[in-house]
N, C-alpha and C positions, 0 to 999 in steps of 0.2 A: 504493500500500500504506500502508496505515494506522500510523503510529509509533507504537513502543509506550512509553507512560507513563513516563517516565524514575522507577531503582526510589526516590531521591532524594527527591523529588519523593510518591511514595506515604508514604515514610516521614514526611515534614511533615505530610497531609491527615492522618495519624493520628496526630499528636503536636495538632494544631490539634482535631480532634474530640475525644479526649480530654482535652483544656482544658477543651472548651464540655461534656463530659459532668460534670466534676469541679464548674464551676460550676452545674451545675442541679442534682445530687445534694446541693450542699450548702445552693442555695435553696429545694431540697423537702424537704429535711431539717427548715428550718428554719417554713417552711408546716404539715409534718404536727404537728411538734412543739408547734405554737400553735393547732393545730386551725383551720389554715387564715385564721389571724384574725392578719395582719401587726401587732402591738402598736410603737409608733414606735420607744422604747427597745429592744428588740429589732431588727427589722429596721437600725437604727441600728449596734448591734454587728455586721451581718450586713457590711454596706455594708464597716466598716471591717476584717472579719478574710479577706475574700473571698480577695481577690489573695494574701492569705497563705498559705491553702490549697490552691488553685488550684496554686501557684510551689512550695511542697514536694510536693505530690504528682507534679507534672509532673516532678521533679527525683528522686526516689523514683525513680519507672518508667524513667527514662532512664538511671542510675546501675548500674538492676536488670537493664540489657540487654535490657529488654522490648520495645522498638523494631526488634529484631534478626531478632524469628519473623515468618514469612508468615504472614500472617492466612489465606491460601486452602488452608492446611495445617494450622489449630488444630484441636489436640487435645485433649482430655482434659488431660494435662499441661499443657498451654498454660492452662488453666482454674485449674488450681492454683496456677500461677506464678501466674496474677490474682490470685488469692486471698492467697497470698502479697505481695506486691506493696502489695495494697491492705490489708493492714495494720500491713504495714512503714508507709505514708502515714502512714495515721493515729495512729498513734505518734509518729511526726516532731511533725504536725498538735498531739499533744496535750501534746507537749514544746514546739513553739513557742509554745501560747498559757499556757503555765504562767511563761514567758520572758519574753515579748517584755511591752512597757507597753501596758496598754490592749485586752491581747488575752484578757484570763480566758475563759474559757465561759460565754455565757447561761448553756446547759443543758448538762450533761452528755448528755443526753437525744442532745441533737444532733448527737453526734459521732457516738453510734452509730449513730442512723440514717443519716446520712450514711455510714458504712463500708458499711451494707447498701445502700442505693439505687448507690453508686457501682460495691460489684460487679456489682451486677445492671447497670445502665447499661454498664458493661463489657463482661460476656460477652452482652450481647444485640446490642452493637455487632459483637463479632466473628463471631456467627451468623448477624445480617444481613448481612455483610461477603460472608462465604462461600457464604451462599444467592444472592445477586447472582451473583458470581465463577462459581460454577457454574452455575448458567443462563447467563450469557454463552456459556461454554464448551461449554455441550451443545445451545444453539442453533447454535455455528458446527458443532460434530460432524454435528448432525441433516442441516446442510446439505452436508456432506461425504458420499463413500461412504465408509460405513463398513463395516469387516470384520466379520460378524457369528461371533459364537465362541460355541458349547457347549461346557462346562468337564464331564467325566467325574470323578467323585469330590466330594462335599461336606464331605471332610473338611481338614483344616490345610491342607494345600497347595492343595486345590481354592479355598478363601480367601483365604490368601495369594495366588495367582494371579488370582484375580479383583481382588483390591484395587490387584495392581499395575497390571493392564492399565484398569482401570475408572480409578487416580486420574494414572498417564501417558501413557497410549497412546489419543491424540484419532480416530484413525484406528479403534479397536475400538468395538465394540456388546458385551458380553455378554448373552447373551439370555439364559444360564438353565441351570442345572445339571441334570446325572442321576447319581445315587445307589442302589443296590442294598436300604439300608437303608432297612425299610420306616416309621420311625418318621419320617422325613426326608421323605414324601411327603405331597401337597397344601399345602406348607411354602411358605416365602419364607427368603431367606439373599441379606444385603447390599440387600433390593432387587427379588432375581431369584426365579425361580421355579424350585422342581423340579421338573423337566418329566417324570418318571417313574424307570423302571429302567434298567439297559442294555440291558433285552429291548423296550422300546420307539425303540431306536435306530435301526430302519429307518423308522418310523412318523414320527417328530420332522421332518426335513425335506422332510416331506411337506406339515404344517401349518405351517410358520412355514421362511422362508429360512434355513439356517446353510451359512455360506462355509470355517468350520474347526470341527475336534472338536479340543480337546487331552485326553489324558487325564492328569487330576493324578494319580495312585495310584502312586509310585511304589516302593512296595512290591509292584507286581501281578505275578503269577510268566507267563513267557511264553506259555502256555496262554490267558491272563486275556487279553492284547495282542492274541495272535492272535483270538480270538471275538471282544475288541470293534472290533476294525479292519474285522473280516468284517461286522459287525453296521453297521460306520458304511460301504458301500461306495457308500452316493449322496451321499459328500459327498467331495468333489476333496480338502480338506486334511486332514490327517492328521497330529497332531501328541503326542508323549507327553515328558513332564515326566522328567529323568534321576535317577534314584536319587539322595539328600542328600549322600551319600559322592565322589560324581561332582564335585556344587556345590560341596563344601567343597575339595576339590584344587584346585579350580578349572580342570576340564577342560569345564565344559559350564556353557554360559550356561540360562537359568532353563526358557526355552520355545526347545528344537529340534528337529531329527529327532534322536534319539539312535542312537549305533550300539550296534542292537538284540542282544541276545544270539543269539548262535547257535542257540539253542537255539528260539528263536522260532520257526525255519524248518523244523521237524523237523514231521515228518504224526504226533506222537503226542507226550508225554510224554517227558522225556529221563530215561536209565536212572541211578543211580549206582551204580557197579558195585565202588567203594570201600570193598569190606567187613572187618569185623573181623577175619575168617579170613585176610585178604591179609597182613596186621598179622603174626600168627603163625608164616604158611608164609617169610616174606623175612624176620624179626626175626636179627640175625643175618648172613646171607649174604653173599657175594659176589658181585656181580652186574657184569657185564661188559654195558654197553646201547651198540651198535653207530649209527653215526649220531644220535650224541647232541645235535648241532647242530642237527638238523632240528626242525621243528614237532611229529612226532610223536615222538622220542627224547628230545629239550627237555622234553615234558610226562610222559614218563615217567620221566624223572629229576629231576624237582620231586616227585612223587608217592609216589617208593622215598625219597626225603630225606627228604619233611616226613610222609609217613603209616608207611609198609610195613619199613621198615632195621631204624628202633629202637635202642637201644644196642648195640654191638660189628659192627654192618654196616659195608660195604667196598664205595663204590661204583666202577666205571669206565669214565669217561665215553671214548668213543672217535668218532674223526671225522675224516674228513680235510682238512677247512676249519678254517681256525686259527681268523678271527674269533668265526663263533658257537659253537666247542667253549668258547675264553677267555669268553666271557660269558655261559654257561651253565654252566662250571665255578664262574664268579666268583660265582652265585648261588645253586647249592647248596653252597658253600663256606663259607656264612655257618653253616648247618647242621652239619653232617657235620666241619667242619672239612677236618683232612689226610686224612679214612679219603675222601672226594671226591678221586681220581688223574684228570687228564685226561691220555687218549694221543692222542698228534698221532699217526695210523698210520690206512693202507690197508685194507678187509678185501680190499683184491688182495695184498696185501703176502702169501702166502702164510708166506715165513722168522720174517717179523717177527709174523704171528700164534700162530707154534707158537712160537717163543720167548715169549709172552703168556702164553699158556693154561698154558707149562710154569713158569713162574715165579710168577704172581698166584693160579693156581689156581683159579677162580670154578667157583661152586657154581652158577650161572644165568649164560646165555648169552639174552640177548635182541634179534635179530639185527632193527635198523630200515633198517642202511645200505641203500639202494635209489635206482636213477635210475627216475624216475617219471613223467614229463615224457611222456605220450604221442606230439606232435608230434617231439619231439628223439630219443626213443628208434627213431621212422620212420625217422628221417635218418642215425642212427648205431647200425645192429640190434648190431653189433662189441661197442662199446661194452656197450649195455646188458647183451648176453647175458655180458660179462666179470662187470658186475658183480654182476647180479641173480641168474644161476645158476652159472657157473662157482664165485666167488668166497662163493658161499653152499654150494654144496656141499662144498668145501674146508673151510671154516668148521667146515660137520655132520661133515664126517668124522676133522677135529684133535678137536671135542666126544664125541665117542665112542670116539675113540685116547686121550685124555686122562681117558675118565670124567667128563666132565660131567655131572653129574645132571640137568640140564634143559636144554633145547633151545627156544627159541620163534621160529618165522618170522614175521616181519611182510610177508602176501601182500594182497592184491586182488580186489575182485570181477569186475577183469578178470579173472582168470586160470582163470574159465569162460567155456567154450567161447569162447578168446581172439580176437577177431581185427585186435588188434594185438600188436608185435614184445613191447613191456612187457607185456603180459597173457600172453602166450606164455613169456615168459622166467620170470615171477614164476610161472606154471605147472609150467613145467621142475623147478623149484626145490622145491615141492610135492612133486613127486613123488618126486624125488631125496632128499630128506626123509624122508617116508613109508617109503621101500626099506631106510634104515636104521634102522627100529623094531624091526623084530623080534628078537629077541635080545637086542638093547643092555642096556646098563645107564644109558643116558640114555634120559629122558623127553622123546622129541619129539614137536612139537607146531606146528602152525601156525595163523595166523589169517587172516580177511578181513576186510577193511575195505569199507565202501562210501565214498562221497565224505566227505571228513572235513571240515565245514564249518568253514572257517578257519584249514585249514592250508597250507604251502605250496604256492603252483599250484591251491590249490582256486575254483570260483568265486565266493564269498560277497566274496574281497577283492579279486578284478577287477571284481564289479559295486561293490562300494565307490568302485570307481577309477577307474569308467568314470563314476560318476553325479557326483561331486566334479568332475570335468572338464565335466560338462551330458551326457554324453551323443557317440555312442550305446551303447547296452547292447548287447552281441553272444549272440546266444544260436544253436547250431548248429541246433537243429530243432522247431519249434514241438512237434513230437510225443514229443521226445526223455523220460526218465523216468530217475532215479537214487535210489538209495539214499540214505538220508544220516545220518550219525552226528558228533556233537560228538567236539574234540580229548580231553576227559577220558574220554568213553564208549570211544572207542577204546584209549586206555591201560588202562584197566580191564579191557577183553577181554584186552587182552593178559597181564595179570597174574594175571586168574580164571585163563583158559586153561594161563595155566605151570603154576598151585597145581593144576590138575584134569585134569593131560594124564597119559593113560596110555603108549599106543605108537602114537603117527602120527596123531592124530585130527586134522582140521580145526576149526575153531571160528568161528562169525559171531554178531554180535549179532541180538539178533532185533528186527529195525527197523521193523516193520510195512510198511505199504506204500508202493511207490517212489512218489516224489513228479514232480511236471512241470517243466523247468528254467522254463520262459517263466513260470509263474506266482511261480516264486520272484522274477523278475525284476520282475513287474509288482509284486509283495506290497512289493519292498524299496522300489521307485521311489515307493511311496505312503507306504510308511510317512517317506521324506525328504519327505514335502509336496508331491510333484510327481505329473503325472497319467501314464501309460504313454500313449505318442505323441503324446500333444500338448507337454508339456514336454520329456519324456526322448523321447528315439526310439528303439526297438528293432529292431535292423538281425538279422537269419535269415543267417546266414556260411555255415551249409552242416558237415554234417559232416567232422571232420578226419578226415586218412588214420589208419586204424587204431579208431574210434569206431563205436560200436554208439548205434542208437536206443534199444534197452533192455537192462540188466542186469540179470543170474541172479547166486543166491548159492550156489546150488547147480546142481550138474552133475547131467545125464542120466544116467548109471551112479552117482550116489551118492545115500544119502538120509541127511536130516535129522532127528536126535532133540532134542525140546528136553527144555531140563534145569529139571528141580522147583526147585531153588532160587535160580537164578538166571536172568535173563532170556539164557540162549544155546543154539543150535542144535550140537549137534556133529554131524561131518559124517562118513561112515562109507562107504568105498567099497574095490573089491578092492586088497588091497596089492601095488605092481608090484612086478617082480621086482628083486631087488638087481643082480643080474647084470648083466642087459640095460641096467640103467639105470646102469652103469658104465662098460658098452660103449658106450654113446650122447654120456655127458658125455665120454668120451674124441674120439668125433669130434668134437663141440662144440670141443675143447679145439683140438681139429689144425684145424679150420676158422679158426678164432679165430687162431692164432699163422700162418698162411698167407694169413691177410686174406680170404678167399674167404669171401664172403656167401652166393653160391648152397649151396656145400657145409654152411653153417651153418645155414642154414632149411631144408634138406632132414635133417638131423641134428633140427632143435628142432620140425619135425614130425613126425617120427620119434618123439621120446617124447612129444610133445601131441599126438596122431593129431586132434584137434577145434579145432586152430588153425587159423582160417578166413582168409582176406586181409579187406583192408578195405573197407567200403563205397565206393560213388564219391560226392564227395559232389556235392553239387544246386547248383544258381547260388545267386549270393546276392539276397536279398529285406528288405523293411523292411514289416511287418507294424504292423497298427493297435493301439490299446490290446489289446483283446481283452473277453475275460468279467471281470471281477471276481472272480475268486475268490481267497481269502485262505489258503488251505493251503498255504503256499510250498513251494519245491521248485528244484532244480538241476542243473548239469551238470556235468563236468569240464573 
C-alpha cells in the first residue's frame, strides 16, 4: 500500500512553489515593464531587491495562516484571502524599499504589476493544484465500484446532497438529478444532468445503471413518498432525506431511511378531523379521558390541552398504570396547569368511580380504558370481559345516574361480526351502550377504530423492531387486509363523534379501502434501503387464535350514512333492548365473579349472537419478496 505524503511535507512543496512563483512575478514584472528589453541598471536593481521581496512576501502568507487551507478544498474564499494576502505583501514590499539602502523602486510601475502577475500566478497555482488532486481521485473512484445515486429534487438540498457525497464519498457516482420543474429540464447542475421528471422514474434505470434513489425534498407530504417510491420500484435502494427540523435536533444523520410518517402507509390521504367547531363544543368542559396513559388516551389528551379546552376547561387524566399517567400528566401540565388532575384509579374500581363522577362532575366522559391485546385477551377471556364490558357498562350506567351529558366509547372494528374474545367483549359493550340511549339525558355515542398505525401493539412498531434487528418481519397471512387510520385521525373521530352524537349512534372514519399487511411490510422494508427476502426475510406465522383475514366496519343488520361535512360514516342499527341487555350483563357479571369461562361465553354470545370462534391458523411459511407494490398496508 502506497504511503500517503506526509501533510508536513505538502505544506513545504507549497511554501517552496510559492517562492519560485513570487520570484518570477516579480522578474516578469520587471520584463513587461521594460518592454521586455532587460536595461543593465535596471535589471541590476532587480538582482539586488529580489530576495527582499521574495523573504516579505513568503513571511506575509505565512504570518497570514495561508499555509493552513487544503489546497484540494479552495474556494472562493480561499481566493480572496489571496487577494488579500497579496496585498498585504506588497505593502510590506513597498515599505521595505522606501527603508531599506539601496532598495528605492526603479518603477513604481513594477510593483504593480508585480501584485497583479503574482495573484494571478497564485490562484492559477491552486487550480492547477486541484484539477490534479481530483483527477487522481476520480481515476482511483473510476476504478472502484462505485455506488451509482439518482438525487430526486434539484433544489437546496438536492445540492447540498450532491456536493457532499460528490466532494466525500469516493465510493459514490452521482449520475444525475430528477426535478418536477419544468424550467430545470435538458439543464446540467454541479456537472450532472437532469435526467427528467418523477414521471420518468420507471424509465431512468432502464437506460443508465442506478444502485440508489434518495429523494432530497424534504418538505414532500406522504402522498408525494409514496408515488415516488412506487414510481422508483426497479431500483433495490430507496432512500429519503429527513425533514431540517429532524437535522437540527440532531436525530437523523443527513442520508437515511427515515422513520417515515404514518401517514405514509395509509391507501389514501390522511383526514384532519381537528376542527374549529371541536374548539367551541369542549371550550370550557370537563372532561374525564379514561386510559389516558395509553397511545390513544395520550393523544387525546395533548389535543383537548393544546386545541379543544381553551380557557376555564378541566381536564382528567385517568389510568391505572402510574408510569405513563405521570408522564403524560407531566406534559399537558405545562399547558393547563393545575385544571390537568391525574387519577391513579381503576375503571373496575366500580366505588371509587361513582365517588369521581359525584365529586368532579365532568360534562364529557371519554371512555379509552380497554385491554386490546388480541392474543392475551385469548388467554385471559375473565379478564378482558371484566374490563372491556362489565367495567364499561358500569361506567355508562354511573354517566347517566349522574347526568353526564356525553358518553363516548372507544370500540373496534373487531367488534363486527367478532371472532375473537376482545372483539366480542368490545361488542358487548356497544350494545350495552346503545340500550341506554333512549330516554337518557346523556349523549351516547360510540366509535370504531380500524388499526391505529403507531399505537400500542399496532404493527407499524413491531415491523420497526423486527427490521432494526435484520429481520424476520412476521406477517400472519399473505392474504390478510386491514383498515388503517393515524393516532391523530383517530382522536379526532373521537371528539367529532362526542360534538355530533345524538342517542347510541356508532361512528367510523371513512378510511377508504382496506389495505394488505404483507405489502405494508415489503413498502416499509424498502423504504429502510433493504430489498423484501433477500435482505429482510418475511416469515407467514399463520393466523393468531381469535384473527380474521378480513375486516368489516360495519355489520350485516346495520347501515352506514356518511356525513356532508365531515369525513365519517354513522352507523345506524335496531336499538337492543335495555332489558334483556341487563339480564345478560348480569350473567356476565355471575360468570365472571364464579371464574366459569364456559358460563361467560355462552352469556357474551348470548348478547353478540355473530360472535364466531376463531380461525385455525395454517403452519408457518417464509415467503419470497413478492410484487412490488407500494400502497402499504397492515395487520394487527
Amino acid at each position: 500500500m502506497k504511503r500517503p505524503f506526509p501533510k508536513r511535507h505538502k505544506r513545504l512543496a507549497v511554501v517552496l512553489l510559492d517562492t519560485a512563483l513570487f520570484a518570477a512575478a516579480y522578474a516578469l514584472a520587471y520584463l513587461i515593464r521594460l518592454d521586455l528589453t532587460p536595461y543593465p541598471t535596471a535589471w541590476l536593481h532587480f538582482e539586488r531587491t529580489v530576495a527582499t521581496v521574495v523573504v516579505a512576501k513568503v513571511l506575509v502568507f505565512a504570518l497570514a495562516s495561508n499555509y493552513r487551507g487544503l489546497m484540494l478544498y479552495a474556494t472562493l474564499s480561499d481566493l480572496l484571502t489571496i487577494v488579500r494576502n497579496t496585498t498585504l505583501a506588497s505593502m510590506a514590499v513597498w515599505v521595505l524599499f522606501n527603508v531599506l539602502p539601496g532598495h528605492r523602486p526603479y518603477s513604481r510601475g513594477v510593483l504593480i504589476i508585480d501584485w497583479t502577475l503574482t495573484l494571478l500566478l497564485l490562484a492559477a497555482s491552486r487550480v492547477v493544484w486541484r484539477l490534479q488532486r481530483e483527477g487522481a481521485i476520480a481515476a482511483r473512484r473510476s476504478r472502484a465500484a462505485r455506488k451509482r445515486v439518482l438525487i430526486v429534487g434539484a433544489g437546496r438540498a438536492g445540492v447540498a446532497l450532491a456536493k457532499d457525497l460528490m466532494a466525500n464519498h469516493q465510493e459514490v457516482e452521482v449520475v444525475g438529478f430528477v426535478d418536477d420543474d419544468p424550467d430545470k429540464q435538458d439543464a446540467t447542475l454541479l456537472g450532472r444532468p437532469i435526467l427528467g421528471t418523477t414521471k420518468d422514474l420507471p424509465e431512468i434505470p432502464r437506460r443508465r445503471p442506478i444502485d440508489q434513489v434518495i429523494v432530497a425534498i424534504p418538505s414532500a407530504p406522504p402522498r408525494v413518498l409514496r408515488r415516488i417510491a412506487e414510481l422508483c420500484k426497479g431500483v433495490r435502494d430507496f432512500r429519503v432525506i429527513p425533514p431540517l427540523e429532524m437535522l437540527l435536533r440532531g436525530k437523523a444523520g443527513l442520508v437515511q431511511a427515515m422513520p417515515v410518517a404514518e401517514e405514509t402507509f395509509l391507501s389514501r390521504d390522511a383526514v384532519d378531523l381537528a376542527a374549529a367547531e371541536l374548539t367551541r363544543f369542549f371550550a370550557g368542559k370537563t372532561v374525564l379521558v379514561t386510559g389516558a396513559g395509553g397511545s390513544i388516551g395520550s393523544e387525546l389528551v395533548r389535543q383537548l390541552a393544546h386545541h379543544a379546552l381553551g380557557r376555564g376547561g378541566r381536564l382528567l387524566l385517568l389510568d391505572a398504570a402510574e408510569t405513563p399517567l405521570y408522564d403524560i400528566h407531566r406534559q399537558v401540565g405545562a399547558t393547563l396547569g393545575a385544571e390537568a388532575v391525574a387519577v391513579l384509579a381503576s375503571v373496575r374500581d366500580l366505588p371509587r368511580m361513582h365517588e369521581l363522577l359525584g365529586t368532579e362532575r365532568p360534562d364529557v366522559i371519554l371512555h379509552a380504558a380497554a385491554l386490546k391485546h388480541v392474543p392475551l385477551c385469548e388467554e385471559h377471556p375473565l379478564e378482558a370481559l371484566r374490563t372491556n364490558t362489565l367495567a364499561t357498562a358500569r361506567l355508562a350506567d354511573l354517566a347517566r345516574e349522574h347526568g353526564v351529558p356525553h358518553f363516548t366509547l372507544v370500540s373496534t372494528d373487531k367488534a363486527v361480526a367478532p371472532s375473537c374474545v376482545m372483539g366480542a367483549t368490545k361488542r358487548a359493550a356497544e350494545t350495552y351502550v346503545q340500550s341506554l340511549a333512549p330516554g337518557a339525558s346523556t349523549h351516547f355515542a360510540a366509535v370504531r377504530f380500524g388499526n391505529v398505525l403507531g399505537s400500542n401493539g399496532s404493527v407499524l412498531p413491531l415491523f420497526h423492531e423486527q427490521i432494526a434487528r435484520g429481520g424476520p418481519v412476521t406477517v400472519t397471512d399473505p392474504r390478510a387486509t386491514r383498515f388503517f387510520m393515524t393516532i391523530p385521525e383517530a382522536c379526532g373521530l373521537i371528539l367529532q363523534a362526542t360534538r355530533i352524537a345524538q342517542s347510541g349512534e356508532i361512528y367510523v372514519l371513512d378510511m377508504g379501502e382496506p389495505v394488505r399487511v404483507l405489502d405494508l411490510a415489503h413498502n416499509l422494508i424498502r423504504l429502510y434501503g433493504y430489498e423484501p427476502g433477500r435482505d429482510i426475510e418475511i416469515r407467514i406465522i399463520g393466523l393468531r387464535p381469535g384473527e380474521k383475514l378480513h375486516e368489516s366496519l360495519v355489520d350485516e343488520a346495520e347501515e352506514a350514512e356518511p356525513l356532508r361535512h365531515v369525513r365519517l360514516l354513522r352507523i345506524r342499527g335496531r336499538a337492543p333492548s335495555r332489558k334483556r341487555c341487563r339480564e345478560l350483563m348480569a350473567e356476565l357479571e355471575k360468570a365472571h365473579v364464579e371464574r366459569d369461562e364456559e358460563a361467560a361465553m355462552r352469556a357474551l354470545h348470548s348478547l353478540v349472537p355473530t360472535f364466531r370462534p376463531a380461525l385455525k391458523p395454517p403452519p408457518m411459511v417464509t415467503v419470497p419478496a413478492g410484487p412490488r407494490t407500494l400502497e402499504p398496508q397492515v395487520s394487527s
